[in-house]
KOLVOMAR-548003 format. One record per residue: x, y, z of N, C-alpha, C, CB in turn; residue in one letter. Coordinates in steps of 0.1 Angstrom, whole numbers, plus 5000, padded with zeros to 4 digits. Glycine has a CB too. Example, Ala and Ser with C-alpha at 12.3 -4.5 7.8 and 13.67 -1.06 7.14 Angstrom:
2
513249435078512349555078513249675078511349555090A/512849785071513749895071512950005079514149945057S/
***
This chain:
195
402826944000402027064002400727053993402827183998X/399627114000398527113990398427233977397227114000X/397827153966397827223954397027293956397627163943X/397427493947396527573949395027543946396827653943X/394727633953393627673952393027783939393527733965X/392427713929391927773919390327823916392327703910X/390127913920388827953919388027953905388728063924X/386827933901386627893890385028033890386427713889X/385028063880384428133873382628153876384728073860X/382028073887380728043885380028063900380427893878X/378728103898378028173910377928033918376528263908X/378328033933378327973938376927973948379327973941X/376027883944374527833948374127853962374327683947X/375227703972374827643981376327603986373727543976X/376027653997378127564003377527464014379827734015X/377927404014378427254024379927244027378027104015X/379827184045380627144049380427034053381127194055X/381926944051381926804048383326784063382426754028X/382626714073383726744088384026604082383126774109X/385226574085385926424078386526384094387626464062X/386526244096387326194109388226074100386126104124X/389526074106390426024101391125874110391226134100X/390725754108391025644119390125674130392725634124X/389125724131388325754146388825884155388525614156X/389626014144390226094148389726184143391326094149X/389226334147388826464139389526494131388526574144X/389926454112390226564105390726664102389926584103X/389426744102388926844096387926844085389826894092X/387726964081386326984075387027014056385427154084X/386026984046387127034038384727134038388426904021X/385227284029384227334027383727324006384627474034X/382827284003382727293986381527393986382327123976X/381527433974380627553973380027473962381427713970X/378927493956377927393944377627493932376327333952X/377627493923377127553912375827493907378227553902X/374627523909373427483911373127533890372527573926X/373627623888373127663871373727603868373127793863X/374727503867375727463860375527263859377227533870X/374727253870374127123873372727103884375127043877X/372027113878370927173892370427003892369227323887X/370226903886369426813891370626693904368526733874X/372226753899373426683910373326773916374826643907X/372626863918373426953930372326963942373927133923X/371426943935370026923945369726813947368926973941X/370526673947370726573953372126563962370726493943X/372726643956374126643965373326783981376126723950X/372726853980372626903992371226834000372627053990X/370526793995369526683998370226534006368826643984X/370726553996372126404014372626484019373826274010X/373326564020373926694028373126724042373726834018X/371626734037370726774047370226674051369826864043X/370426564049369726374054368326424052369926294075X/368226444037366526434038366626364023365326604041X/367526294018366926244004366026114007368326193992X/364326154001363826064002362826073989363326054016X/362725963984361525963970359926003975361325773963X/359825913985358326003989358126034005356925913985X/357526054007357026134026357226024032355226194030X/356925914028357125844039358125724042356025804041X/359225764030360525674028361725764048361625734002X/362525654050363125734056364725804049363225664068X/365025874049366125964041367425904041366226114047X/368325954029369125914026370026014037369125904011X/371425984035372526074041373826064041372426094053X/374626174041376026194036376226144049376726354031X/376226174063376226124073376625994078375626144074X/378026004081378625864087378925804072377425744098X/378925844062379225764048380825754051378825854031X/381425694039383125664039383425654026383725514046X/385125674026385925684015385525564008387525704017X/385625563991385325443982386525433981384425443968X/387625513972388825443965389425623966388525353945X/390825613968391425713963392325643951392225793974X/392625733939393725733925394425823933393225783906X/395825823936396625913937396426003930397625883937X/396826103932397026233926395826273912398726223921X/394426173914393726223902392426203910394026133887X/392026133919390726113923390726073938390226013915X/389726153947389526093959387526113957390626193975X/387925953962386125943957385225903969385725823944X/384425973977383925933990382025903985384426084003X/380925903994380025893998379725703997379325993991X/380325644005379725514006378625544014380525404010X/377125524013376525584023376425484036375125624017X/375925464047375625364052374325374057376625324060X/373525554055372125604063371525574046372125814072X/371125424044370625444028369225494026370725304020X/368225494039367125524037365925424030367425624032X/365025474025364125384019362825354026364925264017X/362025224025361325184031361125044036360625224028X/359925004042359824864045358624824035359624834063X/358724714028357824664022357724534029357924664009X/356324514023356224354025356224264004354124324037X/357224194008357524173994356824023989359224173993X/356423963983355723793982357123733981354423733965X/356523613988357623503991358723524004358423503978X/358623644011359523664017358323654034360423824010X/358923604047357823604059357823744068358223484071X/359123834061359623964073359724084061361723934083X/358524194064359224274056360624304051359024344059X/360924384040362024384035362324554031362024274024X/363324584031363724724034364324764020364824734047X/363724844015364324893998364625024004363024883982X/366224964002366825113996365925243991367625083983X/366525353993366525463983367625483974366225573989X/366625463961367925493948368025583946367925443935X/369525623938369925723935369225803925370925703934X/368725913922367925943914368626013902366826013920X/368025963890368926013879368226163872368925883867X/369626193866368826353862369726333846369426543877X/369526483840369626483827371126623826367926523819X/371126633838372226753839373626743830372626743856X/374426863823375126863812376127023815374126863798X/377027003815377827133817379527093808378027173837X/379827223802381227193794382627263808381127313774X/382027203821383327253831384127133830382827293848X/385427183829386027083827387227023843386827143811X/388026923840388426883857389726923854388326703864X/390027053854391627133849391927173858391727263838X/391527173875391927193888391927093902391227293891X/392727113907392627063920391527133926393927083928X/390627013938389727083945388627153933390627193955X/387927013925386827023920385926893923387027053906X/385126943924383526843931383126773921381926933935X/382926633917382026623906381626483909382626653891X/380326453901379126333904379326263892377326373906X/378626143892378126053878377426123869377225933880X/378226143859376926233847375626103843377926293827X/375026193850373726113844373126043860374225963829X/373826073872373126083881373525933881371626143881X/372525843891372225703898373825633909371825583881X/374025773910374925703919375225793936376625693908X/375625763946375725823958376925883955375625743970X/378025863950379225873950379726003950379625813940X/380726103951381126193946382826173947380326313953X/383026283935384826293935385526433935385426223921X/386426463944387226573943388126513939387526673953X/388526653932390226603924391326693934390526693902X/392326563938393526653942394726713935394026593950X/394226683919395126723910394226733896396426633911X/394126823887393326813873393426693868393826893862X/392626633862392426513860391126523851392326443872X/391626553834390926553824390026433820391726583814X/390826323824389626213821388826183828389826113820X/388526203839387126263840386126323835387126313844X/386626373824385126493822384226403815385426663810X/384426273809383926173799382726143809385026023795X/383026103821382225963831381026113842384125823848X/382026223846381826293857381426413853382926303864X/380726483858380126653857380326733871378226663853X/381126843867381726933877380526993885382627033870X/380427023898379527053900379827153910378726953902X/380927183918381327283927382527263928380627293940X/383127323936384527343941385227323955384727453939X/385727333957386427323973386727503976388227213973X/386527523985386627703990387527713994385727783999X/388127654008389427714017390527614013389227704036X/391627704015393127644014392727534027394727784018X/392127544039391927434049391427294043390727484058X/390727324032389927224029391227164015388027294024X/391627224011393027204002393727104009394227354000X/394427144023394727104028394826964029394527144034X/393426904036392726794042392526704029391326844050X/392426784020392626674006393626624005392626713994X/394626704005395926644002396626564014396926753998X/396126544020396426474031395526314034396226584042X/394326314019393626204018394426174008392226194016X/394826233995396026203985396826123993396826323978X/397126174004399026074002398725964014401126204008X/397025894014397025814020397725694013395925804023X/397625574025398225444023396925334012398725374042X/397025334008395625244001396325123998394725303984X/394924983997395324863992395624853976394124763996X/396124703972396024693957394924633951397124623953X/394024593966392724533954392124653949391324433962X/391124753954390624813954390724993955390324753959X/392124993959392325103963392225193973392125133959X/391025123984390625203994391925184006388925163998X/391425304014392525364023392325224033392025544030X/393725244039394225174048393725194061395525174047X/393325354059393025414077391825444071394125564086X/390825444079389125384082388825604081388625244107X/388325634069387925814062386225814064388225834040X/386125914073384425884076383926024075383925804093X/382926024067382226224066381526174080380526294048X/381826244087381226214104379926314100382526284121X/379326424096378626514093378826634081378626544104X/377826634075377626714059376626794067376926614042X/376526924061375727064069375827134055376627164086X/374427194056374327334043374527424054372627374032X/375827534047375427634054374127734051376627694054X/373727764060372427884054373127994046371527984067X/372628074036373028144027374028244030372028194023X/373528324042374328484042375528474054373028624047X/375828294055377228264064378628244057377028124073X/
***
């Protein structure tokens, strides 16, 4: 059964839904809500891939949560998704090379700091200190985290409870950890404010 649902203390910014396909099968959606005062320079990267528009300048093409996949689940302490595969960027022409070459967009680092700690199931959180695509919900508190990671929103519905725990009691390898059955964010969406 999935672990409650603990609501946490802080104005919620910006919600996103994250529709998950499971082996090439619909999921479900899990929903996170973002605490933007609490980390604004991860949280406005995390809805900026959300919205497939992370780009450094106008004329890079954007980054996106979109079609990304599970990295690794830790049983019962970490399910960690955004591999991206929409990396965005641009085409240069680089010396030495005869075909332009396509640079990534990097992850952009910020300075963001909050004392929220990972004392619940169904909490959001990024690389403190930014430079990474990555994000992690916990399907169970998981204090060591708070060293590497900064909390940044939450999970909202028991639905979305659900659909976690049901990435928890996947089958994973021993190299790496990643799931056995192929976890894909098929589509990330901001909801507009007053939905």
């Amino acid at each position: 059964t999935a672990h409650p649902l603990q609501t946490k203390p802080y104005e919620t910014s910006e919600r996103v839904i994250l529709e998950l396909s499971l082996s090439g099968q619909p999921a479900g959606s899990i929903e996170v809500g973002l605490w933007r005062d609490q980390a604004p320079g991860s949280v406005d990267t995390f809805v900026k891939l959300a919205q497939g528009r992370l780009a450094p300048s106008s004329g890079d093409s954007p980054a996106s949560f979109d079609r990304s996949s599970l990295i690794r689940i830790a049983k019962d302490k970490a399910i960690v998704l955004g591999a991206l595969r929409q990396v965005g960027g641009q085409t240069q022409l680089v010396r030495g090379q005869t075909r332009p070459v396509m640079i990534p967009v990097a992850p952009p680092l910020n300075k963001d700091s909050n004392l929220v700690r990972h004392d619940a199931a169904g909490l959001l959180s990024v690389r403190r200190g930014g430079g990474s695509f990555a994000f992690t919900i916990t399907p169970r508190p998981n204090l060591d985290l708070d060293r590497d990671e900064i909390v940044i929103g939450q999970v909202l519905t028991s639905e979305g409870m659900e659909l976690l725990e049901r990435l928890n009691g996947l089958a994973t390898n021993n190299y790496n950890r990643g799931s056995l059955a192929r976890v894909i964010v098929e589509r990330a969406r901001v909801l507009p404010p007053n939905q």
